[in-house]
Backbone as numpy.savetxt, mean C-alpha at the origin, in Angstrom:
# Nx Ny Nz CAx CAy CAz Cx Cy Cz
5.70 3.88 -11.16 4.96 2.72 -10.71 4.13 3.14 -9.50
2.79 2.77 -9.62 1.90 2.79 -8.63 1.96 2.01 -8.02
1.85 2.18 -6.38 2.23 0.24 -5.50 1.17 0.99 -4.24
0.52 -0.14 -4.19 -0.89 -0.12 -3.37 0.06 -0.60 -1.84
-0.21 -0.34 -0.84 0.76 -0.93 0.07 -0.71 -1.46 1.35
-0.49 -2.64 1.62 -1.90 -2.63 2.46 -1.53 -3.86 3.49
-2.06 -3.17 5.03 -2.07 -4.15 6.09 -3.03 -3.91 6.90
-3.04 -5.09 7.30 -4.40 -5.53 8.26 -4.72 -4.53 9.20
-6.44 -4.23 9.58 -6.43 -2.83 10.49 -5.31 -3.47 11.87
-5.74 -4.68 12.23 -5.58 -5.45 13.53 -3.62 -5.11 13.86
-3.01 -5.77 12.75 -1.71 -5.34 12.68 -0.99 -3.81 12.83
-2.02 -3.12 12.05 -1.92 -1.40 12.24 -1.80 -0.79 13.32
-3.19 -1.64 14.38 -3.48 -0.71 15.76 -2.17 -1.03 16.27
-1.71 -2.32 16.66 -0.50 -3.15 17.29 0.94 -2.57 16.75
1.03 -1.59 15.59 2.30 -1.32 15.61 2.09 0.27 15.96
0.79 0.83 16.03 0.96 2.02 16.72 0.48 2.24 18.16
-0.05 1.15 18.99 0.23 0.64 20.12 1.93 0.82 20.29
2.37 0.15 20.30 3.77 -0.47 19.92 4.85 0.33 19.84
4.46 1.34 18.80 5.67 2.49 18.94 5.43 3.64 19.88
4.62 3.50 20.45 4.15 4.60 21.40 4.29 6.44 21.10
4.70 6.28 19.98 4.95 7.87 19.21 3.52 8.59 18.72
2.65 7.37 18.50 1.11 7.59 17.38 -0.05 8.06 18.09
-0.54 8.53 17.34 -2.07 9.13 18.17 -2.59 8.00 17.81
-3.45 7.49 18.93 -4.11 6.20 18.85 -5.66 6.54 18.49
-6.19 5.65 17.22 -6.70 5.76 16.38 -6.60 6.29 15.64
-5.85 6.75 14.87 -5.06 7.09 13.38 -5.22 5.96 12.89
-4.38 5.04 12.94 -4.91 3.81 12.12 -5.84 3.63 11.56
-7.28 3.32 12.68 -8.34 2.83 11.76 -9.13 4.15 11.16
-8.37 5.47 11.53 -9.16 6.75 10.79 -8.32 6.68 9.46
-7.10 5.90 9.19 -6.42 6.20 7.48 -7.37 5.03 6.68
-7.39 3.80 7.67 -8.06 2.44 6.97 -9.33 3.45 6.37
-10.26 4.09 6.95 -12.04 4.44 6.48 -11.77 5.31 5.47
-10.33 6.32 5.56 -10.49 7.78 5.02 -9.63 7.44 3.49
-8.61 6.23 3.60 -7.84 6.25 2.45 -8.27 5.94 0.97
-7.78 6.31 0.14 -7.86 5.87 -1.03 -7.95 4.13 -1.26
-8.92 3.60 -1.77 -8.36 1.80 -1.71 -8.49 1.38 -3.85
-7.36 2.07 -3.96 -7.68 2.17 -5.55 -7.34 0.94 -6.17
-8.04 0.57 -7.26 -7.70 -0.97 -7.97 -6.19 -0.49 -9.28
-6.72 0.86 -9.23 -5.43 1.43 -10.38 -4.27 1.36 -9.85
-3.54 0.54 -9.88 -2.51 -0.02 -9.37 -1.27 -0.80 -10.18
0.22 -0.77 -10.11 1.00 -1.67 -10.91 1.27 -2.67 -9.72
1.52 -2.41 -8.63 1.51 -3.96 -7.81 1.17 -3.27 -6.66
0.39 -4.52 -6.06 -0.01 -4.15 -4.13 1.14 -5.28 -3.68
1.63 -4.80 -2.40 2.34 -5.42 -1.01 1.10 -5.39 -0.15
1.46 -6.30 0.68 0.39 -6.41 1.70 1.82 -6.83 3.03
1.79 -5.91 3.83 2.44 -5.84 4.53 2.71 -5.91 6.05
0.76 -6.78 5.83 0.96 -7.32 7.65 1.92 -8.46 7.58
2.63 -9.45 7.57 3.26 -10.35 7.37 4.53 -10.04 6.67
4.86 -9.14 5.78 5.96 -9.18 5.14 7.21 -7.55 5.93
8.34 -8.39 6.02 9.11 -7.17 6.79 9.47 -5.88 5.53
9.95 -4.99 5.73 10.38 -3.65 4.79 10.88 -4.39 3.62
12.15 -4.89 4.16 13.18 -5.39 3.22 11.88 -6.44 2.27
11.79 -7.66 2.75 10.53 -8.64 1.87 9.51 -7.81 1.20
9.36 -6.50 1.48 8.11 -5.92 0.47 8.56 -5.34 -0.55
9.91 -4.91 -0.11 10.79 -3.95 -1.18 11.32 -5.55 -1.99
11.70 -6.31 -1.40 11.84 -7.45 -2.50 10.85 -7.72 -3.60
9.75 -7.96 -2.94 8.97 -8.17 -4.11 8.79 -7.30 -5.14
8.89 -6.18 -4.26 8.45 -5.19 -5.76 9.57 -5.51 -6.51
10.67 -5.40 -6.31 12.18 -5.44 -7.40 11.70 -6.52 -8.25
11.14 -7.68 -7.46 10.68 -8.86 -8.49 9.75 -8.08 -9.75
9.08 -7.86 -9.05 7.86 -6.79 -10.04 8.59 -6.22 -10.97
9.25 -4.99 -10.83 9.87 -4.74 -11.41 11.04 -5.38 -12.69
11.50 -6.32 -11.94 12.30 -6.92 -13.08 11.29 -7.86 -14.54
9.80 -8.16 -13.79 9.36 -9.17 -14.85 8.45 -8.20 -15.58
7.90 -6.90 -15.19 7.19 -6.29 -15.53 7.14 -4.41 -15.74
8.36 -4.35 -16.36 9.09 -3.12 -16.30 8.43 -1.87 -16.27
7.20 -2.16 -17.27 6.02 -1.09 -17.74 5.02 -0.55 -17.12
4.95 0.28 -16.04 4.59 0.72 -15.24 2.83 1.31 -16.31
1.39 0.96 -15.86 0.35 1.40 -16.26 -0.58 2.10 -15.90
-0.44 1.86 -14.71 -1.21 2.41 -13.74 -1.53 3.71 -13.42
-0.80 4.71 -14.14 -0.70 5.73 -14.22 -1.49 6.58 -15.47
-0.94 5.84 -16.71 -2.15 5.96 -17.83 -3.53 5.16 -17.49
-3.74 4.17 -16.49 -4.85 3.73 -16.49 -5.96 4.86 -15.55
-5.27 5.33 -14.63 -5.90 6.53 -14.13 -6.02 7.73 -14.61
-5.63 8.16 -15.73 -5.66 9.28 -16.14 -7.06 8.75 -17.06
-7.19 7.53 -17.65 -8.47 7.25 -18.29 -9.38 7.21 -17.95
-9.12 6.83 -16.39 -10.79 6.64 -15.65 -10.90 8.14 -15.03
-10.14 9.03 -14.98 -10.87 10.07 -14.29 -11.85 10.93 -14.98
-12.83 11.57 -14.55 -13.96 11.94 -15.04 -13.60 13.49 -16.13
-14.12 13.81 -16.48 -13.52 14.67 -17.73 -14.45 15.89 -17.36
């Protein structure tokens, strides 16, 4: 299963503010540089939702939608 995981830049800077471990601006250099792919079996959005609540949902995911596609759907779109 492919799982898109995505949070707000604003929330990003504030938890690497926050942990004081991070090189500051990393954040908004992963937001410009990352992949933002639609080939996906479920996105979390994880400004608002804690570890545990994101990993919940997916299990939900998982239980209603066992068949993971996202994986053959990218192997179709890549260029040949």
């Amino acid at each position: 299963m492919i799982v898109q995981v995505r949070c707000s830049l604003e929330e990003l800077e504030r938890r690497e503010r926050d942990r004081g471990d991070r090189e500051i601006g990393m954040a908004r250099w992963q937001c410009a540089n990352m992949a933002n792919s639609s080939l996906c079996d479920f996105e979390v959005d994880t400004t608002r939702l804690s570890t545990t609540e994101a990993v919940d949902a997916m299990l939900v995911h998982l239980s209603t939608q066992p068949r993971p596609t996202a994986l053959g759907n990218y192997r179709r779109a890549e260029p040949r």
